[in-house]
N, C-alpha and C positions, 0 to 999 in steps of 0.2 A: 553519453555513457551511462548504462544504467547499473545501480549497486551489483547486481551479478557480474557484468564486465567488469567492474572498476575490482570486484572480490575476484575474479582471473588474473587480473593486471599484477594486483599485488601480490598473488599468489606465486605470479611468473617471477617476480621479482626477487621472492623469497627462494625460491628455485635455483636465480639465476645468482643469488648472493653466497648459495651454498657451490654450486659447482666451480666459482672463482674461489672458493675456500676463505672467505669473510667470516661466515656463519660454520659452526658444524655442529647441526640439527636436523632431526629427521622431518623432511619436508612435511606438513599437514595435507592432510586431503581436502579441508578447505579452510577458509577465510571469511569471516563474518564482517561487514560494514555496516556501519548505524549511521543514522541521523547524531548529531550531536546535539545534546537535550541543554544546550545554551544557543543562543544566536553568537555570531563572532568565531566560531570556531571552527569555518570550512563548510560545505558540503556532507562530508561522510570523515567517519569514524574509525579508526580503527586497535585493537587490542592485541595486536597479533607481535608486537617488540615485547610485552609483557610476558605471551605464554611462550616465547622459545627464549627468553633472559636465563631460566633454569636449565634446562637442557644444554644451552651453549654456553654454560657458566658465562656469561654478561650482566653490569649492569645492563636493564633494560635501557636506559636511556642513549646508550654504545648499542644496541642492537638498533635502537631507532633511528641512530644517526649512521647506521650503514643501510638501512630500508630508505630512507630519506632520501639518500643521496641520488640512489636506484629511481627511486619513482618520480623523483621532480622531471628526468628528462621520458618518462611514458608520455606517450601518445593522448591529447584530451586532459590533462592533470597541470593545471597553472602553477599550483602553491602546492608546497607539503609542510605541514610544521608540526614542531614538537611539543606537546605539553604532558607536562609531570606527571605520573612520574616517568613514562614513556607512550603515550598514546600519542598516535598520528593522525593529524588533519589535514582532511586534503581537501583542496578548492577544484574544481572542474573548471574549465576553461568554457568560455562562453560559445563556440562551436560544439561540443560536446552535450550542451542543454540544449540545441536543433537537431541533434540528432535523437537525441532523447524523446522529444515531441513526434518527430517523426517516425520515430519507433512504436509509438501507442498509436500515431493515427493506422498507421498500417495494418496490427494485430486489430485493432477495434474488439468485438466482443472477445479476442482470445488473449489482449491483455490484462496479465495476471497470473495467467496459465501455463504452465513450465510440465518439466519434466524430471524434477529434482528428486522426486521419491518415485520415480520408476520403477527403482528393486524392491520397493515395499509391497506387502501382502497384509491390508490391514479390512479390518470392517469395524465400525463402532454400533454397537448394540443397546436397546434398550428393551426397559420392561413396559413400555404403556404410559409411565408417568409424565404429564406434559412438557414440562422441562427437560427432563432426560431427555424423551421424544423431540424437541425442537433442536438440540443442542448434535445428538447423534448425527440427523439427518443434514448439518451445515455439517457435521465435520467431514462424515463422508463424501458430501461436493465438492470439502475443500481437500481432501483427498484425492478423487477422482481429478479434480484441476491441475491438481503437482503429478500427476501421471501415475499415482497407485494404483494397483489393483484392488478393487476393490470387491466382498462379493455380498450376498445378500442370503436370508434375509436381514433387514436392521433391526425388527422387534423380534424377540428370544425371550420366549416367557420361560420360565425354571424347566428346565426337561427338554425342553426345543433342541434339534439336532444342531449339529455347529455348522457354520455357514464354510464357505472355500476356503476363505483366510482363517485365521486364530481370529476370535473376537473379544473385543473390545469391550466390558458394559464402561457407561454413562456412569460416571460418581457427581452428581451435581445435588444444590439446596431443592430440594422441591416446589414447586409452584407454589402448592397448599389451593391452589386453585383449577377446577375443573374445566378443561381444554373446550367444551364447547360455552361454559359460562364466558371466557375471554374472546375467544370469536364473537358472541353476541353485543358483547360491549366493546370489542374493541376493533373489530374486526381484523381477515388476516392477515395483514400488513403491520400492525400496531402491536398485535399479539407476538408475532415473530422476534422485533426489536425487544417488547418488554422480556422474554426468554432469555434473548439471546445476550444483547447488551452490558450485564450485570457476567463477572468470570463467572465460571462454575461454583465456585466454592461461596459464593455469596447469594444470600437470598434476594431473589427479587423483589422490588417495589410495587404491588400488587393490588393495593387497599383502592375504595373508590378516588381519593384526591389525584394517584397516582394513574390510575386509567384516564381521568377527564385529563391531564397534563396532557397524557400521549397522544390527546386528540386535538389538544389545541394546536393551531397555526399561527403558530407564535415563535419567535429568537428563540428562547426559555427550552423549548422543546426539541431534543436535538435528532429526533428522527426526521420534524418536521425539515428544520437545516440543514441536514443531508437532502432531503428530497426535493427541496425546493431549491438550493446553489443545482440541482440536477435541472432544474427546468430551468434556473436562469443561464444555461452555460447554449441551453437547447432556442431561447426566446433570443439570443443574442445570431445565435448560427441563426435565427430566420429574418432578424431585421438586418443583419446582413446580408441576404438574399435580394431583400429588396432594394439595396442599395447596390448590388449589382456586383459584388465580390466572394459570393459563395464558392465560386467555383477553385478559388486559390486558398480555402481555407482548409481544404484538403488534400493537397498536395505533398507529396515525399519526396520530391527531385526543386533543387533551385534552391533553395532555404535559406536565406542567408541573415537567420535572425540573429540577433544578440539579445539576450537575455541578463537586465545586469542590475534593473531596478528589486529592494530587498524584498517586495511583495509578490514576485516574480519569481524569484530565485527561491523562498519557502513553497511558494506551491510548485515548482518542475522539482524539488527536492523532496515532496510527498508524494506526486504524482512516479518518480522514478523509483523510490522506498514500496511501491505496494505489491510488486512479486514478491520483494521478499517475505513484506510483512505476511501474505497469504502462504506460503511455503512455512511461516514461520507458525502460522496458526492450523495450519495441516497439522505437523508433525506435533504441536500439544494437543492438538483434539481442541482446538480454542477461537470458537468462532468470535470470543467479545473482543480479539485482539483486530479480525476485520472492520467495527462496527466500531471502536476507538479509532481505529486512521482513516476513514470516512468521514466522522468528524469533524480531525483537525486537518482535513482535505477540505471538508464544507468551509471550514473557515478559516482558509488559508486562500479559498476560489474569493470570499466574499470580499477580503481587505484587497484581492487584487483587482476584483473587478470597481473598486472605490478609489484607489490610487492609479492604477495603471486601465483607462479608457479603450475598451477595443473595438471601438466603435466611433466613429468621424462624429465631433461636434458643430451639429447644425443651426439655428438661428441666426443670431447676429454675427456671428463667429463663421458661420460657413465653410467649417473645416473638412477639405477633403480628402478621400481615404488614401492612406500610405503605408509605406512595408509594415512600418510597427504595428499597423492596425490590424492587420494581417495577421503579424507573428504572435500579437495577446489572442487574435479570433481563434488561432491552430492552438496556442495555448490552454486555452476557454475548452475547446473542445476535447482537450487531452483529459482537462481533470472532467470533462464529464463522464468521458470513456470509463475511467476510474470511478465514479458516485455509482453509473451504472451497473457496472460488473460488479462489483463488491456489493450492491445491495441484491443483487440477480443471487452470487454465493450465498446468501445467507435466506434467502428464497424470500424475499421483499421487492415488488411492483417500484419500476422508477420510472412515474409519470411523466411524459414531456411539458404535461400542462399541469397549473397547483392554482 
């Protein structure tokens, strides 16, 4: 179940709480789901007993425990619990993380890609400035990825006719530094992340210590850990190959993973968070929100491919391959799917090899 379905499910629920006459609130037109920014507290998030406690004259904690009740017996949903002063945590059922998986190997480049702002009619414009400039052109990909219309052109000096849609300018800090100086030292891959990475409203880190950073291949450097959890998820699918199991690492029928170790269950819980997260950076104009869950995707891949082996240990050990290796391999490949795409959105190269 991915955070959109699970935001349906609940939604239905809310639906289905008001037509038994539990609730009497006007249905929302949608349902936001988060990650929970503690470990311990579920899979996904949610705040929606909070914004109809007023509406329905409720404690919120009485609207939670009528959502509660509703959603424990949905379909893929193990646990649902209450914490203060009424937010909902829900645990996925461990079938529900293989279909998850299988849901990314299937889209491959098109997961991420929705169709949530379809009615939207946006373009984001800039004047030339190279921050502006890097910042405009992720957003309108990540526009174009949620299904807006989007039209052109993106650069609109003062006086420039207006594009299709209403436009948008770029309000961002300035580089302070001139766009072909950063390509020469940084080149275009390096340049992109230092743009993009820092929000809008923050200056970016620019000076010389901060360019060599972004070059080094080093932990420390977190474009480089993005890029490289991206080749290690890639150098895994190949020595798998040689060991004669590629071809089930691919698979979308048969699945019968369980998913339950906590190194596992953080990364299928970032890997199934990132439509939204990009839907969510669509609609602020806010590419550094894709470039932050990349991150703790890089390093949610790396603790699992250190605790959770997807790959048969060989030596004196002679371990040969079985389902679980299998189900970390499809794993492995999901969050690469994810480093890929996301770094493709923000118009950054994800080499197979580093």
């Amino acid at each position: 179940m991915t955070p959109a379905e699970l935001s349906r499910t609940v939604l239905r629920t809310v639906r289905h709480a008001v037509e038994a006459e539990e609730l009497s609130v006007a249905v929302p037109e949608r349902i936001v789901v988060q990650r929970p920014p503690r470990p311990g507290c579920g899979d996904y998030a949610t705040n929606v007993a909070l914004q109809l406690a007023g509406p329905a004259c409720r404690p919120p904690r009485q609207v939670a425990e009528i959502l509660r009740e509703r959603l424990v017996a949905a379909p893929g949903i193990a646990r649902v619990e209450i914490a203060e002063p009424g937010f909902l945590n829900i645990t996925l059922d461990t079938a529900s993380y293989g279909d998850a998986v299988r849901g990314v190997l299937r889209r491959g480049e098109e997961y991420g890609h929705g169709d949530g702002l379809r009615r939207v009619r946006a373009t984001v414009v800039h004047d030339g400035e190279p921050r502006e400039a890097a910042i405009a052109e992720a957003a309108n990909r990540l526009l174009r990825a949620c299904g807006a219309r989007v039209g052109a052109p993106q650069v609109a000096p003062q006086g420039a006719p207006a594009p299709e849609s209403a436009p948008e300018r770029v309000n961002a800090h300035p580089a302070g530094v001139p766009r072909e100086e950063l390509l020469r030292t940084l080149g275009e891959d390096a340049t992109q992340w230092a743009l993009l990475r820092p929000p809008a409203e923050d200056a970016p880190q620019l000076d010389a210590a901060a360019r060599a950073a972004l070059l080094m291949q080093r932990a420390a450097n977190p474009l480089f850990r993005v890029r490289y959890a991206y080749a290690r998820t890639r150098a895994l699918l190949r020595n798998a190959h040689d060991l004669g199991i590629e071809a089930i690492t691919t698979t979308t029928t048969g699945d019968d993973a369980e998913y339950t170790h906590p190194a596992e269950t953080d990364l299928l819980g970032l890997i199934a968070d990132f439509p939204r997260v990009v839907e969510a950076a669509a609609r602020r104009r806010a590419p550094d929100r894709v470039a932050r869950h990349l991150e703790r995707t890089a390093d949610a891949f790396f603790r699992f491919h250190d605790e959770c082996p997807a790959l048969p240990r060989g030596d004196e050990q002679d371990e040969k391959p079985s389902a679980v290796h299998r189900s970390r391999l499809r794993l492995a490949e999901a969050a690469g799917t994810v480093l890929a795409n996301g770094l493709t959105l923000l118009g950054i190269s994800a080499p197979a090899h580093l």
